[in-house]
C-alpha positions as CSV (number, residue, x, y, z in Angstrom):
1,X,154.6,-212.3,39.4
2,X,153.4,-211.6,36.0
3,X,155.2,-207.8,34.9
4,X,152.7,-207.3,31.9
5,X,150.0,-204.3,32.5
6,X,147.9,-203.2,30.1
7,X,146.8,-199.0,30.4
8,X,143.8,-197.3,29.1
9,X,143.9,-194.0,28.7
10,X,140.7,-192.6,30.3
11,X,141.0,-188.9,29.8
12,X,144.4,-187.2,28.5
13,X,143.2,-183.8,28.6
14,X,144.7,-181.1,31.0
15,X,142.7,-179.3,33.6
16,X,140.3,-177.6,31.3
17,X,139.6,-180.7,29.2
18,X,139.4,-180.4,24.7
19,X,136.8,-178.6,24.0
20,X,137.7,-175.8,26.9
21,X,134.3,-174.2,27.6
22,X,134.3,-171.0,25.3
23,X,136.6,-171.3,23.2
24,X,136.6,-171.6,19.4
25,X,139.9,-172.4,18.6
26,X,140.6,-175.6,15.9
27,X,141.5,-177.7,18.5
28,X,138.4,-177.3,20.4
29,X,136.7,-176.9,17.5
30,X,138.1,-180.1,15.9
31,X,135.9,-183.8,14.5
32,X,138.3,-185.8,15.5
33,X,137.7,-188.1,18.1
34,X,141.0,-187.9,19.2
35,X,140.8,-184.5,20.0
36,X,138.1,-184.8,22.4
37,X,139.6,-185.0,25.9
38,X,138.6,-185.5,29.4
39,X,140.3,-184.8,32.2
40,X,143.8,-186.6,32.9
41,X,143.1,-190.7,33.9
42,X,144.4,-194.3,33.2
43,X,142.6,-197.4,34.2
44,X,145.6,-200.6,35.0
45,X,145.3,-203.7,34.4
46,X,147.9,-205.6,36.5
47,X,148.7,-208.5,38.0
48,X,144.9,-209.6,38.2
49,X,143.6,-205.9,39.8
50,X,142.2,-203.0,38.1
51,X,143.5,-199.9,39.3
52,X,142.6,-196.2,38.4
53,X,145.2,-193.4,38.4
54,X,143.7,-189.8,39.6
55,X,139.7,-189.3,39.9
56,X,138.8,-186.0,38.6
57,X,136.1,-184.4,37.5
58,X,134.8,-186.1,34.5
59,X,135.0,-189.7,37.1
60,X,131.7,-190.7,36.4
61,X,131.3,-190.0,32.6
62,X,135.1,-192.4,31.9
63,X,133.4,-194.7,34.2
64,X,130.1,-195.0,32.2
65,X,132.0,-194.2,28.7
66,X,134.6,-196.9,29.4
67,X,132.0,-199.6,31.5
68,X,133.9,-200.0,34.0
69,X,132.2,-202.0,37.1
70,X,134.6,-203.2,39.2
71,X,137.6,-200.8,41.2
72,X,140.4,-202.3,43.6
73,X,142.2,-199.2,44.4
74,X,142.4,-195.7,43.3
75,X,145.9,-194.3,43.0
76,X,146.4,-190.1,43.7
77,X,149.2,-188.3,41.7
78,X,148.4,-185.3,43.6
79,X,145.9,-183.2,45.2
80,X,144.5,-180.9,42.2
81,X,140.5,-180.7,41.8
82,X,141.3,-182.3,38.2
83,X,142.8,-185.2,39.5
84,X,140.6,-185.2,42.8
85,X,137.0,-184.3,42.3
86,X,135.6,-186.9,41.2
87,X,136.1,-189.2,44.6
88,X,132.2,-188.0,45.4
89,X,131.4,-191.2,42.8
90,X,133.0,-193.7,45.2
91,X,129.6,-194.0,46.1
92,X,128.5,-196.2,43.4
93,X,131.0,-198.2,43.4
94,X,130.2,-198.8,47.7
95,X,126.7,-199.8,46.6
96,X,127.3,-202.2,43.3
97,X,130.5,-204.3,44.9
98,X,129.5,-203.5,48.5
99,X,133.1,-203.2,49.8
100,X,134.8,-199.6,50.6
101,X,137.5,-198.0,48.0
102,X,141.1,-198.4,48.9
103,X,142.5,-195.0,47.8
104,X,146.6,-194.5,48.2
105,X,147.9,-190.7,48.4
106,X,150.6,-189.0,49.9
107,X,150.1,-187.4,53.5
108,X,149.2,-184.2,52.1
109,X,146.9,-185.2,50.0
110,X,145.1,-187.3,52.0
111,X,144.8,-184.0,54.3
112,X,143.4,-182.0,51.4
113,X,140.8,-184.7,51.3
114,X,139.8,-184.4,54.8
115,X,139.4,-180.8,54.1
116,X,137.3,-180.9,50.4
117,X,135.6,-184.4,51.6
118,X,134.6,-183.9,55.5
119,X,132.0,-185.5,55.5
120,X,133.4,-189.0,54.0
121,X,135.7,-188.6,56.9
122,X,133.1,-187.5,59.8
123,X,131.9,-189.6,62.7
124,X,128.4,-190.5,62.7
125,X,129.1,-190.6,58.8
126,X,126.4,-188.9,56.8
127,X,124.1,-192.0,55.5
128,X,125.4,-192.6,51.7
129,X,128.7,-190.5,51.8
130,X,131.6,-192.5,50.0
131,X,133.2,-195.3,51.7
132,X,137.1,-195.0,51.2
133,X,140.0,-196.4,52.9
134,X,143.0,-193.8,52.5
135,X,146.6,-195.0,52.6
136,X,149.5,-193.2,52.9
137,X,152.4,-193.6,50.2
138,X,155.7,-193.1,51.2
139,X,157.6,-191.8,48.2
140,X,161.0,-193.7,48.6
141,X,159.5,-197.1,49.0
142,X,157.4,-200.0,46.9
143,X,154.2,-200.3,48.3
144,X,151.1,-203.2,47.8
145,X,147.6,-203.0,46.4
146,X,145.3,-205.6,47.8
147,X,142.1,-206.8,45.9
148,X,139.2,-204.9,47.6
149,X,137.4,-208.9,47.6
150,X,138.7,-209.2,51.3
151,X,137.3,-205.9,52.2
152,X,134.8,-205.6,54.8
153,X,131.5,-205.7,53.6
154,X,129.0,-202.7,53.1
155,X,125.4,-203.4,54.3
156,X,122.9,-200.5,53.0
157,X,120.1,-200.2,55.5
158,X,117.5,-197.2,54.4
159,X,117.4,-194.2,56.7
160,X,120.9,-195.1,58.3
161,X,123.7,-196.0,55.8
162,X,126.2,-198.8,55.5
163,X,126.8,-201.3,58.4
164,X,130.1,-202.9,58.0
165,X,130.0,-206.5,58.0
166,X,133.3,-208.5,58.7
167,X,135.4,-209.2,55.0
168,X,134.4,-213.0,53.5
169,X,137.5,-215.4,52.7
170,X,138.8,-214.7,49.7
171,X,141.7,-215.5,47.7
172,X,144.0,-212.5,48.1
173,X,145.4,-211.0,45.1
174,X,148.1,-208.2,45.0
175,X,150.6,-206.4,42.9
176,X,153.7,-204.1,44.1
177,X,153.8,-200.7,42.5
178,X,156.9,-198.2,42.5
179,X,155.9,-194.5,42.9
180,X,157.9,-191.8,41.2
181,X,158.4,-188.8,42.9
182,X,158.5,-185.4,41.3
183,X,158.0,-182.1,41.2
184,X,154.7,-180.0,39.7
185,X,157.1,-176.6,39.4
186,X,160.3,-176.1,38.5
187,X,160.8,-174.7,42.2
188,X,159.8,-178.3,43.6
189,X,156.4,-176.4,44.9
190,X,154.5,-179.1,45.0
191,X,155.1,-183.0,44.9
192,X,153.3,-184.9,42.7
193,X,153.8,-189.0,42.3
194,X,154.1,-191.3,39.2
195,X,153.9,-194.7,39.1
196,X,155.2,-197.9,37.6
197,X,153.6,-200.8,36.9
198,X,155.6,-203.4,36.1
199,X,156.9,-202.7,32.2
200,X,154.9,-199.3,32.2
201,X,155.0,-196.2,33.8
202,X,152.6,-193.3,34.2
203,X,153.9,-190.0,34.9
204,X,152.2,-186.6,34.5
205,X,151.9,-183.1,35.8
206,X,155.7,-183.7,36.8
207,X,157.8,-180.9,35.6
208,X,161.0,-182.2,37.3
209,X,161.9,-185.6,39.3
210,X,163.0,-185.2,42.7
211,X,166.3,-186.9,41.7
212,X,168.0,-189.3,39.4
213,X,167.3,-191.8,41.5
214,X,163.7,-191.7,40.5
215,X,164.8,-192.0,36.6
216,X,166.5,-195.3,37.8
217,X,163.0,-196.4,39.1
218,X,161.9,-196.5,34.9
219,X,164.6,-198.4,33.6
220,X,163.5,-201.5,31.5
221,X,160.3,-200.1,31.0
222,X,158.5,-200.7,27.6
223,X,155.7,-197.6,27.9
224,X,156.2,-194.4,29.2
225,X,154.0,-191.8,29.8
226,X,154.0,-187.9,30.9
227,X,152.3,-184.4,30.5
228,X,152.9,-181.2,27.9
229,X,150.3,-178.8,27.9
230,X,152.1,-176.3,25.3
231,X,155.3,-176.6,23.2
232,X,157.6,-174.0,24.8
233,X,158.3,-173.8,28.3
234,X,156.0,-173.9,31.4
235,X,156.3,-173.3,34.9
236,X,154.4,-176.1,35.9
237,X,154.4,-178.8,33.3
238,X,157.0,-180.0,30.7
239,X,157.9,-178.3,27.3
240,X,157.4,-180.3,24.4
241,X,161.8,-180.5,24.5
242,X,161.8,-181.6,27.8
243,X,159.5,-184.6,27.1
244,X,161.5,-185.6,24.0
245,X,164.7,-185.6,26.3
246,X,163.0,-187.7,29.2
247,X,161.8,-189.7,26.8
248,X,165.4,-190.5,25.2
249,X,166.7,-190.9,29.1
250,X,164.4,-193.8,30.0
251,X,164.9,-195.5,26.6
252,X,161.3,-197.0,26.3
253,X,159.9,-198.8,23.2
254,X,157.2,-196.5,22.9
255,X,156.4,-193.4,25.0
256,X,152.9,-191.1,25.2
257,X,152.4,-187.6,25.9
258,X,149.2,-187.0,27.9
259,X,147.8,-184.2,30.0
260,X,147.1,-182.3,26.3
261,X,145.4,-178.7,26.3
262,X,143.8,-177.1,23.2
263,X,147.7,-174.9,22.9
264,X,149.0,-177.8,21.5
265,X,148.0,-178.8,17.7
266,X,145.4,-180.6,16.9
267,X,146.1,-185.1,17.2
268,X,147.0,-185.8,13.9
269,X,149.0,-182.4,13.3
270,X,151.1,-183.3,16.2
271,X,151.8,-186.5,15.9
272,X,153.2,-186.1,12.5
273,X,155.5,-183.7,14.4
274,X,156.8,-185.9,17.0
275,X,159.7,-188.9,16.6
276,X,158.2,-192.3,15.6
277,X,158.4,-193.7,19.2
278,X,156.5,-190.4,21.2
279,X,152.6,-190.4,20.2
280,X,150.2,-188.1,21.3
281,X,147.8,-190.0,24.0
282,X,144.2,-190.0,23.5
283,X,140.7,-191.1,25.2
284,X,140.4,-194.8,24.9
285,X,143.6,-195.6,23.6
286,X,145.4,-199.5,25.0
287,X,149.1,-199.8,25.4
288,X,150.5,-202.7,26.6
């Protein structure tokens, strides 16, 4: 199987996205391009699929910024609104490829989407609510994304909803991905996943990983991603120190901080800052 991916970065801002909403700070205030910054989310090429890390809630503008038109899964690091609140869209997707969304999650997550999105889960289904398949990652172990193309198929009929025709025969293309486990506080408060994708990995909002055997899950990759909202230390997120030093562990070719918030200095101060291998991610930037 081809190990090559290639990762777009579709938002690398943190929670509050650059500009945060009344603030008038340099950053936020800032003409660079660079410097303007959805909400954290990669799009993956790999292996033949295109795969989307997180959904949050600028979904629908990187979908219509970055024309995207065709989804085969939809991979959850965790269960934050900023990585989750998009997953109401879903719904265009259902009606342009007519096939439901395969979204993978851990079992809590998945739970906090029954809760936020009952209705997507309900039985009779509320005609035009999203049409999602959730599976449940395990951690510890490799698992396989499909292409949606043997799906069952979504029939709109006004007034009703979808009926759900049996899949057609199509070739069946797939890719194994590795999740990383970590941690999104330095008291391992709440579990949050990374993923690799053959010679690249994406990793953010961990502050710790759950062990070293997740470390040895990254060796041999090229790219390298993870968060830092602020240079010194955070409960929740990496310091600017503790990215340098994962970076140096995994020994990649060329690693990205993402996740940015307007504490940090603006793109091209804080590049210049950083080692000639770590680069500050930013909105529509290609690695790979």
């Amino acid at each position: 199987m081809e190990n090559k991916a290639i990762l777009t970065f579709l938002g690398s801002g943190t929670s509050s996205g650059i500009p945060m909403i009344a603030c008038d700070c340099p950053v936020c205030r800032s003409e660079d391009p660079r410097d303007k910054r959805l909400r954290a989310s990669v799009l993956v090429e790999y292996g033949g699929l295109t795969i989307l890390v997180d959904a949050g809630p600028d979904f629908r503008s990187q979908m219509l910024r970055a024309d995207i038109r065709h989804l085969d899964a939809i991979l959850l690091t965790h269960n934050h609104k900023d990585h989750t609140g998009g997953l109401d869209d879903i719904r265009a997707f259902n009606l342009a490829e007519r096939h439901p969304v395969n979204i993978f999650c851990e079992e809590y997550v998945e739970q906090t989407l029954r809760r936020e999105y009952g209705y997507a889960f309900a039985e009779p289904k509320y005609p035009g609510a999203p049409e999602w398949r959730v599976h449940v990652i395990d951690p510890a172990r490799p698992f396989t994304v499909h292409s949606n193309a043997n799906e069952e198929i979504l029939s709109w009929e006004r007034g009703f909803g979808y009926h759900h025709l049996p899949p057609q025969s199509a070739p069946d293309t797939s890719v194994e991905v590795i999740p990383v486990h970590g941690w999104h506080h330095r008291e391992k408060k709440l579990s949050v996943l990374g993923y690799r994708f053959g010679n690249i990995a994406y990793l953010t909002d961990i502050k710790m990983l759950d062990s070293e055997a997740e470390l040895e899950k990254l060796r041999g990759v090229e790219y390298v991603t993870l968060g830092c909202v602020k240079i010194p230390d955070h409960h929740a997120h990496p310091s600017l120190q503790e990215c340098l030093d994962f970076f140096e562990k995994v020994g990649a070719k060329e690693s990205y901080i993402t996740h940015l918030s307007h504490q940090l200095p603006c793109h091209e101060e804080f590049a210049a800052m950083l080692p000639p291998h770590v680069h500050p991610a930013y909105d529509g930037l290609t690695i790979g």
